[in-house]
Each structure stands twice: as C-alpha cells, then as structure tokens.
PDB file of N, CA, C and O in Angstrom:
ATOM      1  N   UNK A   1     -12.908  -0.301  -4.026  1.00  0.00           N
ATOM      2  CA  UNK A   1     -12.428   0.423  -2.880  1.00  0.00           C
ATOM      3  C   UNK A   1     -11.535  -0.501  -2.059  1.00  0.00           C
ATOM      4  O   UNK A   1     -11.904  -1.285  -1.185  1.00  0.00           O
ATOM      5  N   UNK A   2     -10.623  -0.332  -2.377  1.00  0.00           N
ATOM      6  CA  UNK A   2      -9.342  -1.476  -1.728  1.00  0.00           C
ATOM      7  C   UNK A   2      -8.115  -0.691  -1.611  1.00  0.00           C
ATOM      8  O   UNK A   2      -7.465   0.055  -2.344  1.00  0.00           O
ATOM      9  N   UNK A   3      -8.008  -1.322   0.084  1.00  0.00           N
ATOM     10  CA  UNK A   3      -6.682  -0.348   0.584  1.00  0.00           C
ATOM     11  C   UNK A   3      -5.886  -1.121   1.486  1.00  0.00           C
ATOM     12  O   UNK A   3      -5.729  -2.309   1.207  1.00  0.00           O
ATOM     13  N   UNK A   4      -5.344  -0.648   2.540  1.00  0.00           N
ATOM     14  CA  UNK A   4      -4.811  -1.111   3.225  1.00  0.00           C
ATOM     15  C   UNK A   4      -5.685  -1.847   4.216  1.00  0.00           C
ATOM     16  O   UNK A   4      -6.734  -1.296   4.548  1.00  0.00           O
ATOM     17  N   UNK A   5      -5.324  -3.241   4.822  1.00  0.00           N
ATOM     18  CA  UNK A   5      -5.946  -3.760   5.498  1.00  0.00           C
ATOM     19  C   UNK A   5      -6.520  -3.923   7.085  1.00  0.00           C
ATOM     20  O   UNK A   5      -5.583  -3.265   7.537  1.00  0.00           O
ATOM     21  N   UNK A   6      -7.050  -4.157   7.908  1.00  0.00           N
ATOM     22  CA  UNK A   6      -6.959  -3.276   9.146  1.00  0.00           C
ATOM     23  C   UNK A   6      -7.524  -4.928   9.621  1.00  0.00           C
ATOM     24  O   UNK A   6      -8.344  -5.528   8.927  1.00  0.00           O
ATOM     25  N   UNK A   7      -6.805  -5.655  11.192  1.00  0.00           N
ATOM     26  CA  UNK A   7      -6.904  -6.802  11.590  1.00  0.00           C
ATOM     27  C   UNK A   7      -7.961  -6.358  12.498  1.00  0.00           C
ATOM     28  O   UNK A   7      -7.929  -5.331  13.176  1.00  0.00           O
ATOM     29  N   UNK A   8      -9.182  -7.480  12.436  1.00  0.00           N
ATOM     30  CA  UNK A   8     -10.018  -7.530  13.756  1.00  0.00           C
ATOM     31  C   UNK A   8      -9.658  -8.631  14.576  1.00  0.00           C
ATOM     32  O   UNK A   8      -8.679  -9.233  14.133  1.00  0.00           O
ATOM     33  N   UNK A   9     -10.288  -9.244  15.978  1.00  0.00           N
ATOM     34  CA  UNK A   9     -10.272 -10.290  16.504  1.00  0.00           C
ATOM     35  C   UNK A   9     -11.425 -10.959  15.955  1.00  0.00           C
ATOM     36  O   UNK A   9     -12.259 -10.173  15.508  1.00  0.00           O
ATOM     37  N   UNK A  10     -11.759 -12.368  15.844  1.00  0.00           N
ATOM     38  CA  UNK A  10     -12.385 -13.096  15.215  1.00  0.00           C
ATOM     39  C   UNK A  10     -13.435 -12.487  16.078  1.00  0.00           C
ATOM     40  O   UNK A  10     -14.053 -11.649  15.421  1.00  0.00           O
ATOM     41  N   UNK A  11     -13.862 -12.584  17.267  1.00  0.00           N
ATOM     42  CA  UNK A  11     -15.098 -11.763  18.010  1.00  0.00           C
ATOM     43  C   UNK A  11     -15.442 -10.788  17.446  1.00  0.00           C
ATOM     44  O   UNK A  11     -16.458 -10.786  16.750  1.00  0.00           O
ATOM     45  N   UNK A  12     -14.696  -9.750  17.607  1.00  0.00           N
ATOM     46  CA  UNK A  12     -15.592  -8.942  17.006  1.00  0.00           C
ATOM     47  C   UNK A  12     -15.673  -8.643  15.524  1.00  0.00           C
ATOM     48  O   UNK A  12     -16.215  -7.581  15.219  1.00  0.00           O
ATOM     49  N   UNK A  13     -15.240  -9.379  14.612  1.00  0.00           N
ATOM     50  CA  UNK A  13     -15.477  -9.846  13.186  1.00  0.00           C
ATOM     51  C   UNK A  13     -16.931 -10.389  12.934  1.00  0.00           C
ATOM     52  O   UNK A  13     -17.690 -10.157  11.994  1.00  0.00           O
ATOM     53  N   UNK A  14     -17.119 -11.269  14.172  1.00  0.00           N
ATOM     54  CA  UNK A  14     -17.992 -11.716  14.254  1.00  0.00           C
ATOM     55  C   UNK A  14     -19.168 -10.949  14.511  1.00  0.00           C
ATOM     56  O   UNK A  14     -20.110 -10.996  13.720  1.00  0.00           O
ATOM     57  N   UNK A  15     -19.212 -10.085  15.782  1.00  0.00           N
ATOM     58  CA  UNK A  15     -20.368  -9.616  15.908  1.00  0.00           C
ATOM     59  C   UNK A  15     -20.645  -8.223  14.320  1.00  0.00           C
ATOM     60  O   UNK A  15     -21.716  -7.993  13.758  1.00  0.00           O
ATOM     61  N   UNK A  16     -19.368  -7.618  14.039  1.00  0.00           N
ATOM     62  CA  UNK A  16     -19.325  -6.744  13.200  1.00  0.00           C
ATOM     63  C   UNK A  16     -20.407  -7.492  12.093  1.00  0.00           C
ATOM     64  O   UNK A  16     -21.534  -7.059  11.853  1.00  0.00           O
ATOM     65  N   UNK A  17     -19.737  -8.840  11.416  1.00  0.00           N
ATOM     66  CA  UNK A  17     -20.613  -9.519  10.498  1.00  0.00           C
ATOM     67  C   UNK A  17     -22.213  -9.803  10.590  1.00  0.00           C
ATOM     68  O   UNK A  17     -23.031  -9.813   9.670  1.00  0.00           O
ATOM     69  N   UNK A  18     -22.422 -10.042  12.059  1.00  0.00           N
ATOM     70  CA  UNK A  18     -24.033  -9.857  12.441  1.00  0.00           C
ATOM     71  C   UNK A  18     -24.551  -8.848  12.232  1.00  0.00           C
ATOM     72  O   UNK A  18     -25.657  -8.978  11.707  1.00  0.00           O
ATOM     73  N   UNK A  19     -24.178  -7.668  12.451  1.00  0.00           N
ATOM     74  CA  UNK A  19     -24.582  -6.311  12.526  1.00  0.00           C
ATOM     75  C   UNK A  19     -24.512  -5.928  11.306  1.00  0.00           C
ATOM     76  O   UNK A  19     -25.591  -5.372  11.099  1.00  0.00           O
ATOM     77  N   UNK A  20     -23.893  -5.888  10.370  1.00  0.00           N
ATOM     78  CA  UNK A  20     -23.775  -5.701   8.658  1.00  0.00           C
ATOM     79  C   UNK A  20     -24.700  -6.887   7.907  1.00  0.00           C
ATOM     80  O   UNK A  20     -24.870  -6.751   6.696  1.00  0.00           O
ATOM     81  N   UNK A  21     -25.103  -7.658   8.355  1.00  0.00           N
ATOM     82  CA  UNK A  21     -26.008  -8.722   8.099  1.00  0.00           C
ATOM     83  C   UNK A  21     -27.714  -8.001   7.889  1.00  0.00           C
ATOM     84  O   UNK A  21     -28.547  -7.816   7.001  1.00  0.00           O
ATOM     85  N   UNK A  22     -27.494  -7.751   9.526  1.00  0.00           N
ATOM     86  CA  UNK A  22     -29.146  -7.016  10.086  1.00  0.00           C
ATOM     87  C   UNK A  22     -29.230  -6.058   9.218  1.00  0.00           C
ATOM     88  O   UNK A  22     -30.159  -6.139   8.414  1.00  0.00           O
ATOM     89  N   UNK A  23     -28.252  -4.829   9.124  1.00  0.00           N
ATOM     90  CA  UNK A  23     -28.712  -3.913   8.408  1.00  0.00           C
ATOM     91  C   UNK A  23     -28.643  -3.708   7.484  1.00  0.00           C
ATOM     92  O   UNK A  23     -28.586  -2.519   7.170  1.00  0.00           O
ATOM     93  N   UNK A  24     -28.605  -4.697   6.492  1.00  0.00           N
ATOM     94  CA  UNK A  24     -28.274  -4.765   4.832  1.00  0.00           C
ATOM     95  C   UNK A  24     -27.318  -4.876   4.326  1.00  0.00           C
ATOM     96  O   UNK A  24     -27.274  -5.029   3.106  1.00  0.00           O
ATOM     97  N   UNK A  25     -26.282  -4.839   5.048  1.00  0.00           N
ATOM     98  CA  UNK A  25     -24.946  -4.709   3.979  1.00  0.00           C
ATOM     99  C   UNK A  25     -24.894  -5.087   2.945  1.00  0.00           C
ATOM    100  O   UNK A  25     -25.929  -5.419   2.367  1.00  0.00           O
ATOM    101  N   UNK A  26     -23.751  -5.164   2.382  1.00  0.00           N
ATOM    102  CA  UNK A  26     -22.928  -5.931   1.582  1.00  0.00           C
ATOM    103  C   UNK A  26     -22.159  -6.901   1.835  1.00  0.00           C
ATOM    104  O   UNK A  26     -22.151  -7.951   1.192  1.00  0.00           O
ATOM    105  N   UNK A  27     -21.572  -6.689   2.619  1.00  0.00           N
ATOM    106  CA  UNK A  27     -20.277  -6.864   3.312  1.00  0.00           C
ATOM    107  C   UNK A  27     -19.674  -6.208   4.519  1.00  0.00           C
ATOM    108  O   UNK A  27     -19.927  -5.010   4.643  1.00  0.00           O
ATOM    109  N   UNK A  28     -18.996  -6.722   5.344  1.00  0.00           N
ATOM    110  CA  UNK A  28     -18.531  -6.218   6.394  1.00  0.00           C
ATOM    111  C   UNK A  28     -17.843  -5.087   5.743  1.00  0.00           C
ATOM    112  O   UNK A  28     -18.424  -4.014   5.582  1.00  0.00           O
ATOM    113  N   UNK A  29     -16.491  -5.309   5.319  1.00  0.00           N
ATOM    114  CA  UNK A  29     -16.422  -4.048   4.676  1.00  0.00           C
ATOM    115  C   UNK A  29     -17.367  -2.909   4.285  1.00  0.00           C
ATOM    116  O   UNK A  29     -16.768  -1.833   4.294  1.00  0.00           O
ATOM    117  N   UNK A  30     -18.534  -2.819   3.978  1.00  0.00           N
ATOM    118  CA  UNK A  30     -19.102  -1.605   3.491  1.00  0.00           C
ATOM    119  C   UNK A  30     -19.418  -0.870   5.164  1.00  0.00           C
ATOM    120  O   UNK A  30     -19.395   0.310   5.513  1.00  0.00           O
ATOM    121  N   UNK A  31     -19.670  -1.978   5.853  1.00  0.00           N
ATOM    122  CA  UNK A  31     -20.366  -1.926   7.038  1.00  0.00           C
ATOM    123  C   UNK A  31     -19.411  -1.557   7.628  1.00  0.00           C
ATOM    124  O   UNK A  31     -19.757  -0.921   8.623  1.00  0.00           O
ATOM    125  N   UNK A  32     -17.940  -1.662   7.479  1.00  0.00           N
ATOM    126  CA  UNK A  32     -16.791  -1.671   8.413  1.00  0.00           C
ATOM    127  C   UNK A  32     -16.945   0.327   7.965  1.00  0.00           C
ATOM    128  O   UNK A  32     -17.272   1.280   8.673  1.00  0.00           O
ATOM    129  N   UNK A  33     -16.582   0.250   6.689  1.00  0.00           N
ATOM    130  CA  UNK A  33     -16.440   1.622   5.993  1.00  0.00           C
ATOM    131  C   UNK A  33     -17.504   2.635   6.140  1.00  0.00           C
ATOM    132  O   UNK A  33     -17.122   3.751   5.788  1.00  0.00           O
ATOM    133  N   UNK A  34     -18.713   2.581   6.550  1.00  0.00           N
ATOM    134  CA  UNK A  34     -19.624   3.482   6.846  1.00  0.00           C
ATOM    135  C   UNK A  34     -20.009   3.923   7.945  1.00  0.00           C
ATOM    136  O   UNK A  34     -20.795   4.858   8.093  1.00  0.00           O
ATOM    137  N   UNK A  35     -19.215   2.956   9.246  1.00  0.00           N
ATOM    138  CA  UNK A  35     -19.383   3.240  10.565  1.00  0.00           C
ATOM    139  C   UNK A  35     -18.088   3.797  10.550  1.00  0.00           C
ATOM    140  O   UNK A  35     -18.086   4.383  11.633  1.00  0.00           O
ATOM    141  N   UNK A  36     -16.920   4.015  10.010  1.00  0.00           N
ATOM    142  CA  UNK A  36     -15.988   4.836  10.650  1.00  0.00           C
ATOM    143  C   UNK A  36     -15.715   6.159   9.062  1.00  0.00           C
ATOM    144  O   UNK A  36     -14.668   6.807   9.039  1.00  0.00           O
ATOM    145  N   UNK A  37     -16.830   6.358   7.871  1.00  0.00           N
ATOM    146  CA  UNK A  37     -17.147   7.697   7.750  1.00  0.00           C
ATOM    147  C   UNK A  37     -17.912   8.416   8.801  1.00  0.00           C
ATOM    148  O   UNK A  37     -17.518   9.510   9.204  1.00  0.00           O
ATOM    149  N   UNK A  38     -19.031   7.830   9.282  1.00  0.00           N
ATOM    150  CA  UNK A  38     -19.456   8.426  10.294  1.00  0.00           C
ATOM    151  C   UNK A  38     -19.102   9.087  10.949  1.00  0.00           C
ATOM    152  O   UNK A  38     -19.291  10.302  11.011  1.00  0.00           O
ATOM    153  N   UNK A  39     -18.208   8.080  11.898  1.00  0.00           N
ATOM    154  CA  UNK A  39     -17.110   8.560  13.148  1.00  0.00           C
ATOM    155  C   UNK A  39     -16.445   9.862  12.533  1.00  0.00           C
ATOM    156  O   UNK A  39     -16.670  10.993  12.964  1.00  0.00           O
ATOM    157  N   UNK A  40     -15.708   9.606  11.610  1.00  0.00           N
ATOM    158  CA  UNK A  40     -14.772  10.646  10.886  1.00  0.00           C
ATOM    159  C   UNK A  40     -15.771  11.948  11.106  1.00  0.00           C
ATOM    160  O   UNK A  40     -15.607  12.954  11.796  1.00  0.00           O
ATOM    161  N   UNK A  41     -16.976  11.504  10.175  1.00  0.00           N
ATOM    162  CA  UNK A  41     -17.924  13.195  10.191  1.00  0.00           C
ATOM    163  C   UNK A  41     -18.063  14.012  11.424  1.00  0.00           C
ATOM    164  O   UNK A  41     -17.863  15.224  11.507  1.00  0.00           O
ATOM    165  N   UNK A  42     -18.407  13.255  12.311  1.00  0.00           N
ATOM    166  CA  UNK A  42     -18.440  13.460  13.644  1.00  0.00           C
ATOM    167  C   UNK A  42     -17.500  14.537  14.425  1.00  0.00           C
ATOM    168  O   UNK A  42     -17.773  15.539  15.086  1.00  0.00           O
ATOM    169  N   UNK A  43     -16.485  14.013  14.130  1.00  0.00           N
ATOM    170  CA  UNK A  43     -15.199  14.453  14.646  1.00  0.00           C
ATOM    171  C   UNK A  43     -14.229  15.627  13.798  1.00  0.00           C
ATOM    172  O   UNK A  43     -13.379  16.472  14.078  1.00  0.00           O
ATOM    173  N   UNK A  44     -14.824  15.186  12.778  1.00  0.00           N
ATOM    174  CA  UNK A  44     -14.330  16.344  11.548  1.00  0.00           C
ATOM    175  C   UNK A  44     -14.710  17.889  11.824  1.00  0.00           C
ATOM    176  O   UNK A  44     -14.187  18.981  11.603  1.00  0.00           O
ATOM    177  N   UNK A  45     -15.740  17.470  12.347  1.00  0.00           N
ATOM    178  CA  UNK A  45     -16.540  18.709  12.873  1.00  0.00           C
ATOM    179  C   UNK A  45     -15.964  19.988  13.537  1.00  0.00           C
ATOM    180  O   UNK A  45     -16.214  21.189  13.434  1.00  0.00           O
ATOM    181  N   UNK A  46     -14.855  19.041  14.456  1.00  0.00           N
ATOM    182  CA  UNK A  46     -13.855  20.125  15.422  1.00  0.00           C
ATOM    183  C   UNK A  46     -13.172  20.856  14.761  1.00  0.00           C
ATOM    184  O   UNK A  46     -12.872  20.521  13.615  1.00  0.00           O
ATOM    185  N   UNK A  47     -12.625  22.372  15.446  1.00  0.00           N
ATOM    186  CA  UNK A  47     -12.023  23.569  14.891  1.00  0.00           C
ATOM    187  C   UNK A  47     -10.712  23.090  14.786  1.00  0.00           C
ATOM    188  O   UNK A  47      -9.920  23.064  13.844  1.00  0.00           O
ATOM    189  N   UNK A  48     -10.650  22.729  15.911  1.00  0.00           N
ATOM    190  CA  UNK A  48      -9.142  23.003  16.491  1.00  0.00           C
ATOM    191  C   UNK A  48      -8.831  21.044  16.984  1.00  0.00           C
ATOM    192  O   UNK A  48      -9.519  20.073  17.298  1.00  0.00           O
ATOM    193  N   UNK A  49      -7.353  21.381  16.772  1.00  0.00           N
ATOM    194  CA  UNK A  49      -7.024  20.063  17.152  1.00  0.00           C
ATOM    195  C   UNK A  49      -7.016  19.452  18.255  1.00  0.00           C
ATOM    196  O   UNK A  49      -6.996  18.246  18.503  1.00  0.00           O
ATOM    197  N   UNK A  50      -7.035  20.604  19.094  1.00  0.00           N
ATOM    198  CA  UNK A  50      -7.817  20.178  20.929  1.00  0.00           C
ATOM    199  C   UNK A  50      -9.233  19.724  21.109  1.00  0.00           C
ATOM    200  O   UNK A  50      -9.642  18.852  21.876  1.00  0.00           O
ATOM    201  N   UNK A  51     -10.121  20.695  20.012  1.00  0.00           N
ATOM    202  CA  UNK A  51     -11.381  20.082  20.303  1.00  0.00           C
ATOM    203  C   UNK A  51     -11.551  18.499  19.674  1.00  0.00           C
ATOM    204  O   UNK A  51     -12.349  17.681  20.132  1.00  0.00           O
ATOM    205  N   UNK A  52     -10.562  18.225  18.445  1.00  0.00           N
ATOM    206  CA  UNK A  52     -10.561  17.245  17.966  1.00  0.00           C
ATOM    207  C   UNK A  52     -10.307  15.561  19.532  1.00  0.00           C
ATOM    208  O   UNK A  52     -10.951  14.545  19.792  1.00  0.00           O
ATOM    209  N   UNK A  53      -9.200  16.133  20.029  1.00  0.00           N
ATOM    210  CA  UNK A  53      -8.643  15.215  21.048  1.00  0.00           C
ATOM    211  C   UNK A  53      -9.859  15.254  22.316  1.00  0.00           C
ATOM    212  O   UNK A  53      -9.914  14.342  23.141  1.00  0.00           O
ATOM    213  N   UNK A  54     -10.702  16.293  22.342  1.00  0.00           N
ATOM    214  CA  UNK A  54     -11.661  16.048  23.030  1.00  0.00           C
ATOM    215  C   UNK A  54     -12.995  15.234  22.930  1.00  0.00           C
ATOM    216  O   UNK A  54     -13.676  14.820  23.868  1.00  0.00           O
ATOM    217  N   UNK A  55     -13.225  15.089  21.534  1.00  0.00           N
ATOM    218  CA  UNK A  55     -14.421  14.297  21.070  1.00  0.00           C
ATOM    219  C   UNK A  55     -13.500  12.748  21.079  1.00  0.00           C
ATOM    220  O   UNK A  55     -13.963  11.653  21.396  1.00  0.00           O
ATOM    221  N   UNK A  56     -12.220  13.016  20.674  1.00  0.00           N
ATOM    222  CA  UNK A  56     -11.937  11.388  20.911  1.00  0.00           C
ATOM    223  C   UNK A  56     -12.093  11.207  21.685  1.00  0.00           C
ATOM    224  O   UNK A  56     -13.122  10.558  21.873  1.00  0.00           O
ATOM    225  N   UNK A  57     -11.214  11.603  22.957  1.00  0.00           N
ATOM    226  CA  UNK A  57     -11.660  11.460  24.700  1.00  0.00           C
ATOM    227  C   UNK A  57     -12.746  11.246  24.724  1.00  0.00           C
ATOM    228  O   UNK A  57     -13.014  10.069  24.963  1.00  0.00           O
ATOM    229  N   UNK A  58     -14.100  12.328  24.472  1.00  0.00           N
ATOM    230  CA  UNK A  58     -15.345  11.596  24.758  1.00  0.00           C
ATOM    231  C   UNK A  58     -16.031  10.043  24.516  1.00  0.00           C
ATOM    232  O   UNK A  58     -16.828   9.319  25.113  1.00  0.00           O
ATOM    233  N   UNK A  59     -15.040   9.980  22.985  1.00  0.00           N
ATOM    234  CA  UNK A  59     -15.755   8.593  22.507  1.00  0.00           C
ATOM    235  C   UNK A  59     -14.758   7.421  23.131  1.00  0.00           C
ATOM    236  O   UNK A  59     -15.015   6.280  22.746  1.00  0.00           O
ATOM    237  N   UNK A  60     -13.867   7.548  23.872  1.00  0.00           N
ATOM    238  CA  UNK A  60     -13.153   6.795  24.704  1.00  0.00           C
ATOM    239  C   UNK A  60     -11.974   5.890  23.507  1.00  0.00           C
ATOM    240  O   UNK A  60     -11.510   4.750  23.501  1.00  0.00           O
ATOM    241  N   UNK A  61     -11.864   6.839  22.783  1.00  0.00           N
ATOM    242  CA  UNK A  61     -10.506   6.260  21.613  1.00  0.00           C
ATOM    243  C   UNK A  61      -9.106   7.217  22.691  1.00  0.00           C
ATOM    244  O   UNK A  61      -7.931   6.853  22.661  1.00  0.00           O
ATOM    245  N   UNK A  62      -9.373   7.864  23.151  1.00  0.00           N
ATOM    246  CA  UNK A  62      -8.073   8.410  24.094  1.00  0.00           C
ATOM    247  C   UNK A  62      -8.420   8.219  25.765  1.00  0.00           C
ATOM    248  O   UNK A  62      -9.462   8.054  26.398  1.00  0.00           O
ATOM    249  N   UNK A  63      -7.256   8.311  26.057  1.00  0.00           N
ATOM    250  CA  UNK A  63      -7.610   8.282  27.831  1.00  0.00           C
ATOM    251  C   UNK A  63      -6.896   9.689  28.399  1.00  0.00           C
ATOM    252  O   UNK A  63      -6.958   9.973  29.595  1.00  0.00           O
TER     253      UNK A  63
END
C-alpha cells in the first residue's frame, strides 16, 4: 500500500509513533492509514456536500 507521501512535523511524527506503538501497530503508516479511514467513514456518511462541510467544521478541519 504505497502512494503518495504526506509530510508531518517531527512532533507530531513523534507523538503519532507513540500512539501506533501503544496500540499495536505496525507502523505509523498503518496507524497513520486507519485513523484517517475512520475520519473518511465518518464523514462519508453526509448526503449532501453541505452536510459534508459541516462535519468538517465540526471536526475543526474548516473554519
């Protein structure tokens, strides 16, 4: 599963790597990739592309 690459700051690489650590990972990557299917499911959910821009808003990815 190899794609395009996506830059973190070493911080939060870091804490990401703790947190994929604790909960079993593999790898940050799997850990990177299963917290933003999540997100996706989440949000996928919406009808309409307004309700879509509203769950982002909620999750504070829009202002």
């Amino acid at each position: 599963m190899f794609g395009p690459k996506v830059k973190l700051s070493k911080e939060l690489f870091d804490r990401v790597r703790k947190y994929a650590d604790i909960a079993g990972y593999s790898s940050v990557d799997e850990f990177v990739s299963h917290a933003l299917e999540k997100e996706l499911e989440f949000i996928g959910e919406a009808d309409s592309e307004e309700e879509i821009r509203k769950k982002l808003q909620g999750l504070g990815y829009l202002s």
